[in-house]
C-alpha positions as YAML, in Angstrom:
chain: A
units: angstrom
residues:
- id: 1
  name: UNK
  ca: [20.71, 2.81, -115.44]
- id: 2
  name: UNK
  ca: [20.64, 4.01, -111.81]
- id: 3
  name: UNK
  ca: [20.56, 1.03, -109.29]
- id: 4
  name: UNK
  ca: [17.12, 1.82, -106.77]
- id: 5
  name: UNK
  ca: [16.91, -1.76, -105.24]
- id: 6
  name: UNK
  ca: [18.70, -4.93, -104.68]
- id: 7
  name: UNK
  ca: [16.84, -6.84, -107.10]
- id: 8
  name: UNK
  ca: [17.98, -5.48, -109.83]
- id: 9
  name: UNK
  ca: [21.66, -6.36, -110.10]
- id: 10
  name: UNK
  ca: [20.35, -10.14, -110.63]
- id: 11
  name: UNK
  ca: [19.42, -8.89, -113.84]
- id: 12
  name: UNK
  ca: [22.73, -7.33, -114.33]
- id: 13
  name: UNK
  ca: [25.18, -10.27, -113.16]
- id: 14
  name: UNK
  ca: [22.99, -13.12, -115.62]
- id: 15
  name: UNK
  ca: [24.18, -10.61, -118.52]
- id: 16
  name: UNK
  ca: [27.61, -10.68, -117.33]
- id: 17
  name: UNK
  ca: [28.36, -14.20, -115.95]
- id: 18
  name: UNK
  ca: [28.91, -17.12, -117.71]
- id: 19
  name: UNK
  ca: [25.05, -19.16, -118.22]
- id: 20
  name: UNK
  ca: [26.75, -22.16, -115.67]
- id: 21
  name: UNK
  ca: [27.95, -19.44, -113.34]
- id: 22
  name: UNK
  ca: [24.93, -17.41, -112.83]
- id: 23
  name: UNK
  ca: [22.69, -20.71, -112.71]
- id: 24
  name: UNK
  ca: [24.56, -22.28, -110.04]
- id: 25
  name: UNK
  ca: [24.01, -18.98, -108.20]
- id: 26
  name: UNK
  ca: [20.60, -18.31, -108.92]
- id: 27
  name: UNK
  ca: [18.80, -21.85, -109.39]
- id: 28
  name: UNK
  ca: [16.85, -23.76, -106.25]
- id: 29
  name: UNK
  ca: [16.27, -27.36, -106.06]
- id: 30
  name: UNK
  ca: [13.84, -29.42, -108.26]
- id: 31
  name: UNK
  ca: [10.81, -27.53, -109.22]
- id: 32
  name: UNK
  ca: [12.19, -24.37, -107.38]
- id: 33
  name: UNK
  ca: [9.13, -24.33, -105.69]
- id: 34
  name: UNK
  ca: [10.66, -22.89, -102.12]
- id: 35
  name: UNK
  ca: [13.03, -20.61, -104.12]
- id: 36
  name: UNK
  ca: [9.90, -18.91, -105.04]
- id: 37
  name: UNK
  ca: [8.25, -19.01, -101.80]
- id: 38
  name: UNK
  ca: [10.93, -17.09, -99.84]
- id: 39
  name: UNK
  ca: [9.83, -14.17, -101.55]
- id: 40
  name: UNK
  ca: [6.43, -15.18, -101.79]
- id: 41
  name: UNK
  ca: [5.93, -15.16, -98.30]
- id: 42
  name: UNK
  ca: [7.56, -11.93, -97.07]
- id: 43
  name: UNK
  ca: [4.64, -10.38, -99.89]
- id: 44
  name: UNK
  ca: [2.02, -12.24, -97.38]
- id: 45
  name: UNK
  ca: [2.71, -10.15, -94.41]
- id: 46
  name: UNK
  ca: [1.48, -6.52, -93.59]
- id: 47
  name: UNK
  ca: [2.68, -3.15, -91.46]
- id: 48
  name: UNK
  ca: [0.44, -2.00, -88.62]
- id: 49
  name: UNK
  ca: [2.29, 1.16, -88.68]
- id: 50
  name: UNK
  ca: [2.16, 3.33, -85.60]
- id: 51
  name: UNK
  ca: [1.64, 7.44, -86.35]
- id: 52
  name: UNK
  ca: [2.79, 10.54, -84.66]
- id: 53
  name: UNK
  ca: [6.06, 9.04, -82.88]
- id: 54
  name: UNK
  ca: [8.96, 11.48, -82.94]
- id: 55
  name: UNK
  ca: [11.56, 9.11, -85.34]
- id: 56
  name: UNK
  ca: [14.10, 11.92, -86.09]
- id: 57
  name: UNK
  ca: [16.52, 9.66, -84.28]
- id: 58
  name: UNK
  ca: [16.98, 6.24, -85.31]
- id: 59
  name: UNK
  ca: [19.32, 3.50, -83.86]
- id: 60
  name: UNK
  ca: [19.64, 0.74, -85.55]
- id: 61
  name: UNK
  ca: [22.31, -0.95, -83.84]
- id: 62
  name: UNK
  ca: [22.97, -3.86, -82.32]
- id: 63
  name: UNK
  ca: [24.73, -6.91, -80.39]
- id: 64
  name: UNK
  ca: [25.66, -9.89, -82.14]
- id: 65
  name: UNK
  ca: [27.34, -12.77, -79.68]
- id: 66
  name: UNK
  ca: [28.75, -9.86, -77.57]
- id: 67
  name: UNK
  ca: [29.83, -8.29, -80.50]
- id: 68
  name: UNK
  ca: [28.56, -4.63, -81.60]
- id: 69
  name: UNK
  ca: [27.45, -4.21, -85.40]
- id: 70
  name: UNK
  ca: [26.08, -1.36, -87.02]
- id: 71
  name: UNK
  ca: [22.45, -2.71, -88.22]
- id: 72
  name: UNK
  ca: [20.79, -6.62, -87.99]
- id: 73
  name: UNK
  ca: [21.70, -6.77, -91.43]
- id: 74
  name: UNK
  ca: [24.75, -9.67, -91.91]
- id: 75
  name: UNK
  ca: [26.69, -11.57, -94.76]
- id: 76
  name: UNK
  ca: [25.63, -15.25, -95.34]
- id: 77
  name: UNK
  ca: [28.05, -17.10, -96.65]
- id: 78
  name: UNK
  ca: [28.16, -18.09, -100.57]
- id: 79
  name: UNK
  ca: [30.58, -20.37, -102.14]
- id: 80
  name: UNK
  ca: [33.06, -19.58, -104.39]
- id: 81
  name: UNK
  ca: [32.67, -15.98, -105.11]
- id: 82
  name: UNK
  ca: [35.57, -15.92, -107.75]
- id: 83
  name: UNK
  ca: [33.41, -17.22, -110.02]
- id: 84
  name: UNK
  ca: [31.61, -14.13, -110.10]
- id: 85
  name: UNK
  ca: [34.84, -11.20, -109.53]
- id: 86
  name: UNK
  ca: [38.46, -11.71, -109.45]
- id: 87
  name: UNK
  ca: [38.81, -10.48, -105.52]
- id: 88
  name: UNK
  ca: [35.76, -13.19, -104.41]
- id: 89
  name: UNK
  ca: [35.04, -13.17, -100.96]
- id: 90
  name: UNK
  ca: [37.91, -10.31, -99.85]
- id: 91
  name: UNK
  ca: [36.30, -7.93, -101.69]
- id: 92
  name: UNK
  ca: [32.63, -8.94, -100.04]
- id: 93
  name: UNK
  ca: [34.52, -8.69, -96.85]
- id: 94
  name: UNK
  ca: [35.87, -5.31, -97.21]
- id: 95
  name: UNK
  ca: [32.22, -4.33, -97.92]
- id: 96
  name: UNK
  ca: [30.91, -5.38, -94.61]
- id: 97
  name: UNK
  ca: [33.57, -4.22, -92.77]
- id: 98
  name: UNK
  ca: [33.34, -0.70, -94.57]
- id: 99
  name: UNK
  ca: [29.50, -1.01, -93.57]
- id: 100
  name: UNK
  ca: [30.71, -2.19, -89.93]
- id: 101
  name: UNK
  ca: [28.48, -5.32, -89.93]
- id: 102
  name: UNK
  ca: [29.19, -9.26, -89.95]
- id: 103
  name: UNK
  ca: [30.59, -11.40, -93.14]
- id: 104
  name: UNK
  ca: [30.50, -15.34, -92.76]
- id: 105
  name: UNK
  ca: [32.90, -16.96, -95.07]
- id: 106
  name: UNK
  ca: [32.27, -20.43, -96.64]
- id: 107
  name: UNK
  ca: [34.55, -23.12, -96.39]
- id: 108
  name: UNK
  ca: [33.72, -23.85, -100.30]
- id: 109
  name: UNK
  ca: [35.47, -19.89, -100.67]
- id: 110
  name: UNK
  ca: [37.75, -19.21, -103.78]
- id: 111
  name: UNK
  ca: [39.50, -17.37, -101.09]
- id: 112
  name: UNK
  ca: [41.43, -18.60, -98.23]
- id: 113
  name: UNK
  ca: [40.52, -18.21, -94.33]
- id: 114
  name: UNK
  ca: [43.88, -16.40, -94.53]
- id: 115
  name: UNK
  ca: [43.57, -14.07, -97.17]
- id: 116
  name: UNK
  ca: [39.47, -13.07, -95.84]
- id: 117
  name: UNK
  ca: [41.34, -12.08, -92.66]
- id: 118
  name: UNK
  ca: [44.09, -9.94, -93.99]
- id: 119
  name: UNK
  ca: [41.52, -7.63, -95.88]
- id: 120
  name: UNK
  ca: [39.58, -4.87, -94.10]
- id: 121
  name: UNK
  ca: [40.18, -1.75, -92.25]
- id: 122
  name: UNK
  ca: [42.88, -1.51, -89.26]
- id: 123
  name: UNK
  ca: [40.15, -1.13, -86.29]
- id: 124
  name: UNK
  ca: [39.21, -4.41, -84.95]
- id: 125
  name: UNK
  ca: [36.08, -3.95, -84.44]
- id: 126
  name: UNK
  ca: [34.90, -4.38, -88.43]
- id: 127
  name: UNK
  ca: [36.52, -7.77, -88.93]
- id: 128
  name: UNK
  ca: [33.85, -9.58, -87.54]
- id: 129
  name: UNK
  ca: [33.70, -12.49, -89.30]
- id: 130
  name: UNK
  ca: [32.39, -15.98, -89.23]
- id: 131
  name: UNK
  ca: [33.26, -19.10, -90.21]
- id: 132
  name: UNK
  ca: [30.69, -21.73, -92.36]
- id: 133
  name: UNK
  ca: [31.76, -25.21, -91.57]
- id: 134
  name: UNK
  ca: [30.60, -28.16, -93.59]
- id: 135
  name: UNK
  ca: [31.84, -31.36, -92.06]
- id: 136
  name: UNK
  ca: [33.45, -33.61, -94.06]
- id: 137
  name: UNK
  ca: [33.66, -37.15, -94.14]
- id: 138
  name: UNK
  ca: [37.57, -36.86, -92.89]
- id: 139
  name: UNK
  ca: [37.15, -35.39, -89.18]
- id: 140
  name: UNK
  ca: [41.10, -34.29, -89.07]
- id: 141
  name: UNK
  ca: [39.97, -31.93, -92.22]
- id: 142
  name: UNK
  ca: [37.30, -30.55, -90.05]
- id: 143
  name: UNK
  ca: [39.70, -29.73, -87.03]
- id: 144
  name: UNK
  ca: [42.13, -28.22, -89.33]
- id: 145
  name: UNK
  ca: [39.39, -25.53, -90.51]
- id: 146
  name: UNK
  ca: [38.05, -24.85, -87.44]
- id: 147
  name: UNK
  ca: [41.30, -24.18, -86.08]
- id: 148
  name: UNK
  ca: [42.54, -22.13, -88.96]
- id: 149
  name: UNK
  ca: [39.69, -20.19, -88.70]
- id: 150
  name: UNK
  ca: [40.59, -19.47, -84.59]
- id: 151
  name: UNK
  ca: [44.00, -18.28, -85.50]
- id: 152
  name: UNK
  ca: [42.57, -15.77, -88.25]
- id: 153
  name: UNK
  ca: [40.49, -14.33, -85.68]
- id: 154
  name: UNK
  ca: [37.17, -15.11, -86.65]
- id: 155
  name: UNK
  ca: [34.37, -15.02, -84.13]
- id: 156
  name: UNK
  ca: [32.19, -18.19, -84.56]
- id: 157
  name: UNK
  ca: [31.16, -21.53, -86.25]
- id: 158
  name: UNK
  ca: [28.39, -21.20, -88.71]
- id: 159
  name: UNK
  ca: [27.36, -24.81, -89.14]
- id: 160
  name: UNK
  ca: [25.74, -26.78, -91.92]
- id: 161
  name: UNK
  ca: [23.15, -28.75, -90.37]
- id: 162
  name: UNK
  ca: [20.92, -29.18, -93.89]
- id: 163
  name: UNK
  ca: [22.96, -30.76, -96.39]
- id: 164
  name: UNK
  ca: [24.23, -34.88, -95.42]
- id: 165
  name: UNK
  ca: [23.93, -34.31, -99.13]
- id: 166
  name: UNK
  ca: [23.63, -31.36, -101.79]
- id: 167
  name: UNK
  ca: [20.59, -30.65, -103.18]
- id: 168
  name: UNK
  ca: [18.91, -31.84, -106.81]
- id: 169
  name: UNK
  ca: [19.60, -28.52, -108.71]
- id: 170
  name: UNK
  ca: [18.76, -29.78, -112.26]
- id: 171
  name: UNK
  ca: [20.27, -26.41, -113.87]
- id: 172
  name: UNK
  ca: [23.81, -27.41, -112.51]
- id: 173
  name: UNK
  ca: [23.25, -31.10, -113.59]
- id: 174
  name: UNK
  ca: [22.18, -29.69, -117.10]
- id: 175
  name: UNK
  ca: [25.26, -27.27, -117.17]
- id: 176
  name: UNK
  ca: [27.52, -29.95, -115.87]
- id: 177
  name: UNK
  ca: [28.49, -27.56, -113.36]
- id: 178
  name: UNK
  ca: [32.29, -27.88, -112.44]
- id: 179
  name: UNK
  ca: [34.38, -25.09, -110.87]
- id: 180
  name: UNK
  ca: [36.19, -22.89, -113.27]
- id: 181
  name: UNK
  ca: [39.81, -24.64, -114.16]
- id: 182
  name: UNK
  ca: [41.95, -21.02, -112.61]
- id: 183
  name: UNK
  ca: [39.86, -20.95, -109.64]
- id: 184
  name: UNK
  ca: [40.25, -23.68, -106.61]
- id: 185
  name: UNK
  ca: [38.35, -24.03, -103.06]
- id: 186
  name: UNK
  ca: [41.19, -22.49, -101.34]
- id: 187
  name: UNK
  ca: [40.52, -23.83, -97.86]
- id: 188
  name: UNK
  ca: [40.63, -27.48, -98.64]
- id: 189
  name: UNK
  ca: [43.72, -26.88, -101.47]
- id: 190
  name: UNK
  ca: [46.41, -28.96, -100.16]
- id: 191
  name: UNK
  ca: [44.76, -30.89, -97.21]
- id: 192
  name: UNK
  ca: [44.54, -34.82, -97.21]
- id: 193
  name: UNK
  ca: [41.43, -35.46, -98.52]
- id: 194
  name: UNK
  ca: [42.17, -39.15, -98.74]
- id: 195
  name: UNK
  ca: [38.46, -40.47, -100.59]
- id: 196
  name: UNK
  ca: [36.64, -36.94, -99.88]
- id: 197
  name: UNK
  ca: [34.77, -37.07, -103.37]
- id: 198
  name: UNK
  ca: [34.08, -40.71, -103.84]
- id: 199
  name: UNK
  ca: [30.40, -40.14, -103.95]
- id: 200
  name: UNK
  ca: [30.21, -37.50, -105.80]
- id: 201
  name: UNK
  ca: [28.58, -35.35, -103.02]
- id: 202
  name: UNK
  ca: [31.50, -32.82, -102.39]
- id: 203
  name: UNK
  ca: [33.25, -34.87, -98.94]
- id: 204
  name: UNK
  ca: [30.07, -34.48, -96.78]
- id: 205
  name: UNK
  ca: [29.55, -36.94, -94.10]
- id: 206
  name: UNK
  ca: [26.05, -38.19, -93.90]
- id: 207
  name: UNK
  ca: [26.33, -39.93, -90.62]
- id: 208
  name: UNK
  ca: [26.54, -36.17, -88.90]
- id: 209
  name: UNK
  ca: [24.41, -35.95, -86.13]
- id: 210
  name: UNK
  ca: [24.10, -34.01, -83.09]
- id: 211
  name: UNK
  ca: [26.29, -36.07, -80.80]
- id: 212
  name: UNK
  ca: [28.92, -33.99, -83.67]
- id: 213
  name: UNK
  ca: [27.79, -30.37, -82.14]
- id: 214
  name: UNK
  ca: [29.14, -31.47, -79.33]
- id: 215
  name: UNK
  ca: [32.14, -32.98, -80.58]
- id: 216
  name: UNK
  ca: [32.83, -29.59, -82.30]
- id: 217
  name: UNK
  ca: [32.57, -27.91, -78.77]
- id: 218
  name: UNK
  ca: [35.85, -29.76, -77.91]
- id: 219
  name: UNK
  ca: [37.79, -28.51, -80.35]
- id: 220
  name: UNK
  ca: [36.54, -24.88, -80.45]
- id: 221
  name: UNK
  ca: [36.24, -22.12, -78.05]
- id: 222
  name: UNK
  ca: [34.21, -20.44, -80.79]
- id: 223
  name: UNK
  ca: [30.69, -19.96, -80.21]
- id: 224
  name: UNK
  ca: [28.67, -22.44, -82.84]
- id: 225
  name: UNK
  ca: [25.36, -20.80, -84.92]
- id: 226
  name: UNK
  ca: [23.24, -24.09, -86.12]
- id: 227
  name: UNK
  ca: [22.29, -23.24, -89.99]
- id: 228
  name: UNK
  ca: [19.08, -25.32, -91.31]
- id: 229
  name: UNK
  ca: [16.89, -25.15, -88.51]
- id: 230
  name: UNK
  ca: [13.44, -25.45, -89.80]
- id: 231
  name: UNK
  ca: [11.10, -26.84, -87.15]
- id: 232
  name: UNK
  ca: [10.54, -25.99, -83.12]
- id: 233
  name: UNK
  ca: [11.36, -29.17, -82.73]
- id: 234
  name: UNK
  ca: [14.88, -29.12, -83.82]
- id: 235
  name: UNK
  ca: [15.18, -25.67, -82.40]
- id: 236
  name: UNK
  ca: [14.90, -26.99, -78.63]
- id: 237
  name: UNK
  ca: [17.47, -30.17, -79.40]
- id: 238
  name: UNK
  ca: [20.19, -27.51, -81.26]
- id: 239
  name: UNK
  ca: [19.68, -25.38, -78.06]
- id: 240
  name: UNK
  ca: [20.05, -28.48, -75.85]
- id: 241
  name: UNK
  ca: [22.91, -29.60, -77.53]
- id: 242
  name: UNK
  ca: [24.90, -26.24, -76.73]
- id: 243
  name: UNK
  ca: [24.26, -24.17, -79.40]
- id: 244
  name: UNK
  ca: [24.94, -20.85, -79.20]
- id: 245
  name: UNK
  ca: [22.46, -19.40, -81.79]
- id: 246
  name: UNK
  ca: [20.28, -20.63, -85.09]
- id: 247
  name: UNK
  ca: [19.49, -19.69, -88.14]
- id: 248
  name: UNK
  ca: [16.33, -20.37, -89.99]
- id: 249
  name: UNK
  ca: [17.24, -21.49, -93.34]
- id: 250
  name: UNK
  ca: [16.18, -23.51, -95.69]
- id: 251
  name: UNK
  ca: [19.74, -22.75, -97.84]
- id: 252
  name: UNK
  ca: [17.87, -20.24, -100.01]
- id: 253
  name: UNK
  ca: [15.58, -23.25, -101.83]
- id: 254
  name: UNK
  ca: [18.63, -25.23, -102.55]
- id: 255
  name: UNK
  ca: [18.54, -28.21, -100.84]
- id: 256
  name: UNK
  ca: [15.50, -29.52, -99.91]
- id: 257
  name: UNK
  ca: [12.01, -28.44, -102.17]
- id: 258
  name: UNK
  ca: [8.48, -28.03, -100.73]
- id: 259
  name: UNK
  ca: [10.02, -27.00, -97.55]
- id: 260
  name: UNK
  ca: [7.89, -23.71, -96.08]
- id: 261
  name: UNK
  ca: [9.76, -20.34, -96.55]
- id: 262
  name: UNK
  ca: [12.05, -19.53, -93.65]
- id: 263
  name: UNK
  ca: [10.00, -16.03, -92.28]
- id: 264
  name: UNK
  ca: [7.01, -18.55, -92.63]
- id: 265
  name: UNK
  ca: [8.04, -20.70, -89.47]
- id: 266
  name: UNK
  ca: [10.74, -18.33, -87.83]
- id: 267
  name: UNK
  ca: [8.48, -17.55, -85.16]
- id: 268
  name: UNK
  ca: [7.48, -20.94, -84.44]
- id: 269
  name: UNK
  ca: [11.65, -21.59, -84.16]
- id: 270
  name: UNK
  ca: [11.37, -18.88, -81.91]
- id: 271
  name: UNK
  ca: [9.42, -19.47, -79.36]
- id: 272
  name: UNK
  ca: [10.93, -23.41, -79.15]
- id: 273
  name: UNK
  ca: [13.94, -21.36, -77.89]
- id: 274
  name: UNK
  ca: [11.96, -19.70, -75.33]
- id: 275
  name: UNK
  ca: [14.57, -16.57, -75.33]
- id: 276
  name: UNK
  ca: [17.96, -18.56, -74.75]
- id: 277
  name: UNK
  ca: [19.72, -18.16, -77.49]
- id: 278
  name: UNK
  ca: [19.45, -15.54, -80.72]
- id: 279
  name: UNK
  ca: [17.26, -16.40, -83.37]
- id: 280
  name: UNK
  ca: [18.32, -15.37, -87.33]
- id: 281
  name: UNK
  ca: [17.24, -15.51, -90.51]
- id: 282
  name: UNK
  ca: [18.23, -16.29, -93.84]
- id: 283
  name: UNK
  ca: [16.82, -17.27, -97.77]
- id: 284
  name: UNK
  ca: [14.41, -14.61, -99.43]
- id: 285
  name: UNK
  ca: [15.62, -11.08, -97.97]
- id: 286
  name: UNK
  ca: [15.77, -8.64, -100.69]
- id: 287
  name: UNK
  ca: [14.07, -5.17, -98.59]
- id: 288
  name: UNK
  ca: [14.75, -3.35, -95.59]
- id: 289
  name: UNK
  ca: [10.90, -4.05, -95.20]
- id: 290
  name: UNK
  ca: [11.55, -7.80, -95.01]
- id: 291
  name: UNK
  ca: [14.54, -7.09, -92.34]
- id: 292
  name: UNK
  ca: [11.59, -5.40, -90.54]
- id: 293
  name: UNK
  ca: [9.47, -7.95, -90.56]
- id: 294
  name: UNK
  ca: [12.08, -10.88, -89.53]
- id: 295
  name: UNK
  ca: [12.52, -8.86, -86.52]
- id: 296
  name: UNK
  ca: [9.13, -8.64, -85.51]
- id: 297
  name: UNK
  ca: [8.60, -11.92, -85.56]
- id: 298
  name: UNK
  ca: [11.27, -12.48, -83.25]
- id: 299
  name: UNK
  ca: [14.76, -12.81, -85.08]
- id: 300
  name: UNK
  ca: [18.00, -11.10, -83.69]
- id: 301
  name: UNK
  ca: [19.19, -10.91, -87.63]
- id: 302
  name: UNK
  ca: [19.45, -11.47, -90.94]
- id: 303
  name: UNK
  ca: [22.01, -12.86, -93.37]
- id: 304
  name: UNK
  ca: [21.26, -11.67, -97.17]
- id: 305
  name: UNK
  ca: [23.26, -13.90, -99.80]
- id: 306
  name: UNK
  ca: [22.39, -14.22, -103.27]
- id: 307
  name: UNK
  ca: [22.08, -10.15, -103.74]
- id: 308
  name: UNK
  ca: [25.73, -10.10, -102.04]
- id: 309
  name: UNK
  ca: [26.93, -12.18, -104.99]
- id: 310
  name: UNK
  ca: [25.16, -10.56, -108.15]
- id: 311
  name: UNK
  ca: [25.84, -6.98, -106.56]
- id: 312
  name: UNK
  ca: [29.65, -8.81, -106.57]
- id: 313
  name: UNK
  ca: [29.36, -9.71, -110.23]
- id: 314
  name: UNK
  ca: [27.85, -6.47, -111.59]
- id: 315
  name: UNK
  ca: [30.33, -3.84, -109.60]
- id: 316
  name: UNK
  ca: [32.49, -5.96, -107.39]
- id: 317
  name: UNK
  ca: [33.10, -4.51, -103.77]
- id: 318
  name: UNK
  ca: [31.64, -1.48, -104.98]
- id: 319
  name: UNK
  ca: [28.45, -3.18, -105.60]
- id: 320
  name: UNK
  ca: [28.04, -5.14, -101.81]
- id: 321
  name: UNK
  ca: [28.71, -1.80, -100.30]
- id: 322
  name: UNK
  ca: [25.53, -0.53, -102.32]
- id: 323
  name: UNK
  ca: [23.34, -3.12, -101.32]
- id: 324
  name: UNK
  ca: [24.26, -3.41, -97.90]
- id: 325
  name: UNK
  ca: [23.62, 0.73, -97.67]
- id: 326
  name: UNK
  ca: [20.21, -0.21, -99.66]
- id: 327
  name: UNK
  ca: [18.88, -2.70, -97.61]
- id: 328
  name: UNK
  ca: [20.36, -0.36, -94.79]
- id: 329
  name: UNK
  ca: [18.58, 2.78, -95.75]
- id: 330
  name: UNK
  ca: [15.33, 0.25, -96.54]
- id: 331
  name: UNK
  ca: [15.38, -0.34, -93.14]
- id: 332
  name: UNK
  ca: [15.73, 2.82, -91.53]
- id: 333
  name: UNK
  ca: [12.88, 4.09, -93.35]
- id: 334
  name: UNK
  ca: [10.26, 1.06, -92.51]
- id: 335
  name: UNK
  ca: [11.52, 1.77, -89.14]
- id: 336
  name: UNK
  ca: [10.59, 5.63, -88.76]
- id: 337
  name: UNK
  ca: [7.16, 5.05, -91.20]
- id: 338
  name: UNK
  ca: [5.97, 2.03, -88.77]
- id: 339
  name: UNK
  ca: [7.16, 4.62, -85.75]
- id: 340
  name: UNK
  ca: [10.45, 2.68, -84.19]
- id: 341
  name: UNK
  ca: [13.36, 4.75, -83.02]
- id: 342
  name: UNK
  ca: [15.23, 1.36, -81.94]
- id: 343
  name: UNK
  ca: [14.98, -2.19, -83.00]
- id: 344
  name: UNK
  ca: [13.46, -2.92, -79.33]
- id: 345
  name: UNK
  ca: [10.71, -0.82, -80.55]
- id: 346
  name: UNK
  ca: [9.87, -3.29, -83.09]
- id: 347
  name: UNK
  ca: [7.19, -5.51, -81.98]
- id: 348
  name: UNK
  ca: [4.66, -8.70, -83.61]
- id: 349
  name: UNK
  ca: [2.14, -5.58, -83.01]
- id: 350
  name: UNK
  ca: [3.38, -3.69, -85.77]
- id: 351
  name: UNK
  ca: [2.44, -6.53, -88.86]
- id: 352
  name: UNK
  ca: [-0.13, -9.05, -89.29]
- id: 353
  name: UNK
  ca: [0.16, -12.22, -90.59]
- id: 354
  name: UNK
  ca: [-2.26, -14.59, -92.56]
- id: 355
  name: UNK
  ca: [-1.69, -16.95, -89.63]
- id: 356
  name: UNK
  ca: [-3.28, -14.40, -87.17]
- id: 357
  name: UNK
  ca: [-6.35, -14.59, -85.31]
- id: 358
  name: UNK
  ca: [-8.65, -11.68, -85.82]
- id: 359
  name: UNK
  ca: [-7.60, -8.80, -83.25]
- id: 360
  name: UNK
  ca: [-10.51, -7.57, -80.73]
- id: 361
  name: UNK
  ca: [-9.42, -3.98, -80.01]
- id: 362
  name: UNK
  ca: [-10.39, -2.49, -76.23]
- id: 363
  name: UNK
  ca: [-13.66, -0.24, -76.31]
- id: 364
  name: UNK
  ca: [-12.91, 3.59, -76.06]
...
């Protein structure tokens, strides 16, 4: 069967992985209600396509924290991508790289910092990669990450700012979801963990707060994303606090249920920031149309995640390069059929939402 969109390795990967392996990767929190909603909500919006606009050239590229990529289309990190192919999270970086865009490792990888860093092409400029930090309960674990992850050359901290503690997923507690006995977190392997799992919630320290941000920017020269943010309000305080950039996430319906789908309040997250720092976007993204409309609603970018991991499962690196040139090629059509030649051409005039006023055009 020929592959025609992302979707459609999900299908693939739940016949090939294990029932507890594809579950943890493909289950939401509780009723599953916001896992459902991501996509739910991207189906809510409409194209006001412009006509008769010479698209025969289309640039899609753009800046990233200084840093050039080839399209607004990024890695999100995803734990422990052994679990679905032997070469995890190096092959999923020698995707991106081949596709000369972004790839943020988790600190929960199957693969080391190290070993991320060593794969990829020879030019510099495609190992752009980021680092996803969850702080742990042990601070002197946290500093040794963040400062592995400077000498490996990665570019910036992607922190966890949703998860004091992991989500209800009842499909893991049902599975009795345990990492695979040949596979280890390879980041933490080794470190002094001292009581890191004694609640049972994986090490994370729920007293983080964002007095912490700031601690981080004392250890790190590295430019720090805030993952999580969900509300204006928290937008201005993360942009107060120093951040460098957020992303609107709601950890793909893992962690918290009944929260509203991430494209459903980016542009309220947006204009908190009032233009200082880059906006992006993550949970739900499975079309180039959906990269399209998280731009014109204001994001910089967009991380894609679980189609990453099931394209990983069905055809290993082979399948993240397809997806990535999917959701690429996606793109670059919406773009010339809406009538953008660059992604500054992309405006909140070309969709309409269902929160829109009605529009009153100008008389002829």
């Amino acid at each position: 069967m020929e592959i025609t969109n992302v979707t459609e390795y999900q299908a693939i990967a739940k016949e090939k992985l294990p029932k507890m392996v594809y579950d943890y990767y493909a289950s939401g929190a509780e009723d599953q209600w916001t896992l459902q909603e991501n996509r739910n909500a991207f189906a809510r919006i409409l194209f006001r396509p412009r006509i008769l606009i010479d698209v025969n050239k289309i640039n899609m590229t753009t800046t990233i924290l200084g840093f050039k990529i080839s399209m607004p289309i990024m890695v999100a990190p995803i734990a422990m991508q052994k679990m679905a192919h032997p070469e995890g999270e190096c092959a999923t970086a020698r995707a991106a790289s081949a596709a000369g865009t972004i790839m943020t490792l988790s600190s929960w990888s199957t693969s080391s910092i190290e070993e991320v860093a060593a794969t990829g092409p020879g030019i510099r400029f495609f190992q752009i990669r980021f680092f996803k930090l969850h702080v742990y309960k042990n601070r002197k674990v946290v500093e040794q990450l963040v400062r592995r992850a400077e000498r490996a050359g990665f570019k910036a901290i992607v922190l966890t700012a949703d998860a004091p503690s992991l989500g209800r997923r009842e499909s893991d507690i049902k599975n009795r979801f345990t990492l695979p006995s040949n596979l280890t977190r390879k980041n933490i392997e080794g470190l002094d963990l001292g009581k890191m799992y004694e609640d049972n919630d994986s090490g994370l320290d729920r007293t983080l707060t964002w007095k912490d941000v700031q601690w981080l920017q004392t250890i790190t020269n590295m430019p720090i994303l805030i993952k999580g943010v969900l509300t204006g309000e928290d937008a201005r305080i993360a942009v107060q606090a120093g951040a460098a950039g957020i992303i609107v996430s709601n950890h793909g319906g893992r962690q918290l249920d009944y929260v509203p789908a991430t494209i459903s309040v980016l542009e309220e997250v947006v204009k908190a920031t009032q233009g200082r720092v880059p906006v992006f976007l993550d949970s739900g993204v499975r079309r180039g149309t959906d990269v399209f409309k998280a731009l014109a609603l204001g994001a910089s970018g967009i991380f894609i995640g679980r189609p990453v991991v099931f394209s990983l499962a069905a055809e290993g690196e082979a399948g993240v390069r397809k997806v990535l040139q999917m959701l690429r090629d996606e793109f670059e059509l919406t773009m010339a059929l809406s009538g953008c030649r660059s992604l500054s051409e992309i405006t909140r005039n070309h969709i309409v939402t269902e929160w829109d006023t009605p529009r009153h055009l100008p008389k002829l």
